[in-house]
C-alpha positions as CSV (number, residue, x, y, z in Angstrom):
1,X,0.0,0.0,0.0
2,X,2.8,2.0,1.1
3,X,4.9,1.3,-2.1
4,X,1.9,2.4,-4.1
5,X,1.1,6.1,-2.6
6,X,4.8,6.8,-2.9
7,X,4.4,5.9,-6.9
8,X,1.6,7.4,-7.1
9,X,3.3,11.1,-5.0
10,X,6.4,10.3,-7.8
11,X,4.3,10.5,-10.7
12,X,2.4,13.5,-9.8
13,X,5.3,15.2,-8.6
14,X,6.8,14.3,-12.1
15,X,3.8,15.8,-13.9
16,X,4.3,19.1,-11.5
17,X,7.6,19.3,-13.1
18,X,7.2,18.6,-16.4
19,X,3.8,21.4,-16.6
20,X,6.2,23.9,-14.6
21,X,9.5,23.4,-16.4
22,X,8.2,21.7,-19.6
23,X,9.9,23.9,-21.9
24,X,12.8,24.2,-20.4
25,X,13.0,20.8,-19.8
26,X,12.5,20.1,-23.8
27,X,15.2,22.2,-24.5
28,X,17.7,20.3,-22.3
29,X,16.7,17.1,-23.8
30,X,16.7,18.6,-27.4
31,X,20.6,20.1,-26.3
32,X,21.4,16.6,-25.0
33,X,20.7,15.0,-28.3
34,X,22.4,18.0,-30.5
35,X,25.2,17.2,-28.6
36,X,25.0,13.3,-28.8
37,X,24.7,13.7,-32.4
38,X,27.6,16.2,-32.7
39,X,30.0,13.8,-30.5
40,X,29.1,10.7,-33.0
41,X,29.7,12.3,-36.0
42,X,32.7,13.7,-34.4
43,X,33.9,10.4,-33.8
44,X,33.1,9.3,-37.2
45,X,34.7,12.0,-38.8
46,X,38.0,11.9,-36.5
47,X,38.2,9.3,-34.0
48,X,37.9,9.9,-30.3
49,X,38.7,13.0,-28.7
50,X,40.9,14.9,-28.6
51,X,42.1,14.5,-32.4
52,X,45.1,16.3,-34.0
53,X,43.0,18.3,-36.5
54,X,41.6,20.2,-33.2
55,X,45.5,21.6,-33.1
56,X,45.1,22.9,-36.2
57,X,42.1,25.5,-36.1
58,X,44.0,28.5,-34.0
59,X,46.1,29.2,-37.2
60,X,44.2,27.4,-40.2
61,X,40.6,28.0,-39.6
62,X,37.7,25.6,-38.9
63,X,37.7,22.8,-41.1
64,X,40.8,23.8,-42.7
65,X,39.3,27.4,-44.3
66,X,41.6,30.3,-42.9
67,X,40.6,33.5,-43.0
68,X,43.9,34.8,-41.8
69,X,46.1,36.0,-45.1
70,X,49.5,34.6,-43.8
71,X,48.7,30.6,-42.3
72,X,47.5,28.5,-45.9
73,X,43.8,26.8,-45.8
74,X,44.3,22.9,-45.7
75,X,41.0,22.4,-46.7
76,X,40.8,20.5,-50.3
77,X,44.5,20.0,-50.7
78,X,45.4,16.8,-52.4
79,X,46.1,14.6,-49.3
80,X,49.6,13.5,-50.3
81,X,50.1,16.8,-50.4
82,X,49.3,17.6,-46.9
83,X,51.2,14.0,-45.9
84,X,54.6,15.2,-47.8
85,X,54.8,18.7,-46.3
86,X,54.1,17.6,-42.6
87,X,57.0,14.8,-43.3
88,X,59.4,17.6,-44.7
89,X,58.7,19.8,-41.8
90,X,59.3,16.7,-39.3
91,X,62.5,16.3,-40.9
92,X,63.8,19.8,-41.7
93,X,63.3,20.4,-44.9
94,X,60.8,22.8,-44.8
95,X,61.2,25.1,-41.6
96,X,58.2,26.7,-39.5
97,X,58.8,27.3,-35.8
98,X,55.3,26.0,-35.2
99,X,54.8,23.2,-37.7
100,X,58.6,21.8,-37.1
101,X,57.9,20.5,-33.4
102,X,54.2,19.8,-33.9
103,X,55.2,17.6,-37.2
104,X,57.7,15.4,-35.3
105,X,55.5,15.1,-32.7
106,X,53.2,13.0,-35.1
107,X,52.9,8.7,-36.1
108,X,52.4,8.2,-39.7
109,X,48.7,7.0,-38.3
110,X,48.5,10.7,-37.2
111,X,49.9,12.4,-40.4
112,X,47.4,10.1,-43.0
113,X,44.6,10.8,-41.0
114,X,45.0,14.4,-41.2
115,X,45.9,14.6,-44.7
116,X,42.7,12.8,-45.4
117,X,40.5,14.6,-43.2
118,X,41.6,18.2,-44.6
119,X,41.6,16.9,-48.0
120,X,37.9,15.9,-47.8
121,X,36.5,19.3,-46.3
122,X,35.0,21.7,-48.2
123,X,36.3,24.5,-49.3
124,X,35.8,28.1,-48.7
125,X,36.3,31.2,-50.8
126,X,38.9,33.8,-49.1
127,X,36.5,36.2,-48.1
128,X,38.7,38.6,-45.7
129,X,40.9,39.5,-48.8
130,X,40.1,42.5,-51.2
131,X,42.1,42.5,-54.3
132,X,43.4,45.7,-56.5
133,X,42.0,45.1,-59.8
134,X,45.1,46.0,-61.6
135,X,47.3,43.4,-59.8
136,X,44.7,41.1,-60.6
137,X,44.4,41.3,-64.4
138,X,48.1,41.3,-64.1
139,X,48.8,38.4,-61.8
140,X,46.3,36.5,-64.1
141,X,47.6,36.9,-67.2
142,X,51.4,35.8,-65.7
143,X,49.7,32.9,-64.1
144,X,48.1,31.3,-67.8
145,X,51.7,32.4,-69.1
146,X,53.6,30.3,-66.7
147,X,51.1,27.8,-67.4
148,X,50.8,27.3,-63.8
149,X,47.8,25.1,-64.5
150,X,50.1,22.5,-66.4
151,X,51.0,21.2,-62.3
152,X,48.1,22.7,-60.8
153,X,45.1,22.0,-62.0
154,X,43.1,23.7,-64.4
155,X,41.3,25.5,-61.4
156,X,44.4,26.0,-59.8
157,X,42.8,23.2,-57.4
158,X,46.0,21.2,-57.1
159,X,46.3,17.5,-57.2
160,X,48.9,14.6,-56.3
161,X,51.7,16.4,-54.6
162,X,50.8,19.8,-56.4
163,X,48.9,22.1,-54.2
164,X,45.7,23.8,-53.9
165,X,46.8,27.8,-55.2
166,X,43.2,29.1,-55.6
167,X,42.0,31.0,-52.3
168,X,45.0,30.8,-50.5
169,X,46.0,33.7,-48.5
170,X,47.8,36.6,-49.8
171,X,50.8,36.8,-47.3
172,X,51.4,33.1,-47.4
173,X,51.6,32.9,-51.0
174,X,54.0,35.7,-51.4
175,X,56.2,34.4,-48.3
176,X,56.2,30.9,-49.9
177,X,57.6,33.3,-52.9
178,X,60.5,34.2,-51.2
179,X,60.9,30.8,-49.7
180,X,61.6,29.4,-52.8
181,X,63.6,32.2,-54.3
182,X,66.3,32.0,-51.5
183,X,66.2,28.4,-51.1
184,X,64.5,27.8,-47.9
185,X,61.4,26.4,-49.8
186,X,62.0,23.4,-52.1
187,X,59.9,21.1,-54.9
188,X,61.2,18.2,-56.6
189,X,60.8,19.4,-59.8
190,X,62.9,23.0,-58.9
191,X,60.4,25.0,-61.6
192,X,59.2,27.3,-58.2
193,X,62.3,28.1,-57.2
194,X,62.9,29.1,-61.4
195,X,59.5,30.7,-61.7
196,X,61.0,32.8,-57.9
197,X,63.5,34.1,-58.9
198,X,62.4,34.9,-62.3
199,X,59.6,36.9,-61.3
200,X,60.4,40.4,-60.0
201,X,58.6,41.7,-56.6
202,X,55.5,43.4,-58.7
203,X,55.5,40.1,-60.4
204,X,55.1,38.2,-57.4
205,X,52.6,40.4,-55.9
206,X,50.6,40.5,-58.6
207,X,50.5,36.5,-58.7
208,X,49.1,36.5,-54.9
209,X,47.0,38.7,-55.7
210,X,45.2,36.9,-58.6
211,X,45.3,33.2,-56.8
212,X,44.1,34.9,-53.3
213,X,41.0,36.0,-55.1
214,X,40.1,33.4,-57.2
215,X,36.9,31.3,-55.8
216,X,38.0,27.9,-55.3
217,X,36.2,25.1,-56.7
218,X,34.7,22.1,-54.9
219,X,35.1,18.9,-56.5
């Protein structure tokens, strides 16, 4: 008898609660799944928590889209791109005071599954840059002169161990300029560090100024 008043005082008190706080109560349980459902495709997407891609959003942006003109957006660059730059900063060959230690910090396991995971996000157009038209035609018309789509892509998008040019930011690509002009920067092939020190300072502006603007393309 006992048992069945106190089920009875439960329930009622139960109903008090759910007519007082009913909306707020529907909130926290529709929070509670949002974030269920966040934290599975989290998983899904990167493995469990905390992930190495998480590292990366300070300087590159969420999901690999920067918005700041001097760190490069990883989002939709060939992922053997992404896999030989990481090894090449792990073992000197490309120096960044950030990327060096963070690189030899990191398994293979680590490095591939980054280099996939940025290479599958979407990508973003580089809002936060305004370009000056007349560096733009210019860059433009140097870029389909140096065929620079011959190793990048008709859209510039990159592929293999070419990268992504289109979109990037304007600081980066003129630093990577310099990088390859004095040697600190190198390719396989050698044609950047050619197409460098060919190019005179206007050049190179001009060149950052047309593949910063241009609206990358989502495969």
């Amino acid at each position: 008898m006992k048992k069945r008043i106190l089920l009875g005082a439960s329930a009622i008190i139960v109903a008090l609660v759910a007519i007082i706080f009913g909306p707020e109560l529907l909130d926290l349980y529709r929070l509670q799944r949002y974030i269920g459902a966040s934290a599975e495709a989290y998983r899904s997407d990167k493995g469990p928590w905390p992930h190495p891609t998480d590292t990366c959003i300070g300087c590159h942006g969420v999901n690999g889209n920067s918005q700041n003109q001097a760190y490069p957006s990883l989002a939709g660059q060939p992922a053997p791109y992404l896999a030989d730059q990481l090894h090449k900063f792990a073992g000197g060959q490309r120096a960044n005071p950030n990327m060096g230690p963070l690189a030899m910090t990191m398994s293979e396991s680590e490095i591939k599954l980054l280099a996939d995971h940025f290479a599958k996000q979407p990508v973003g157009e580089n809002r936060s840059f305004e370009p000056d038209p007349g560096l733009r035609e210019k860059g433009r018309q140097l870029v389909e002169k140096g065929a620079c789509a011959a190793c990048h892509g008709a859209r510039l998008m990159g592929h293999d161990q070419f990268p992504r040019l289109a979109g990037q930011g304007y600081d980066y690509l003129l630093a990577q300029f310099g990088a390859f002009a004095v040697g600190t920067r190198s390719e396989s092939t050698g044609m950047m560090k050619n197409i460098a020190i060919a190019a005179s300072p206007e050049d190179r502006k001009a060149i950052a100024t047309y593949l910063a603007s241009l609206a990358p393309e989502n495969k």
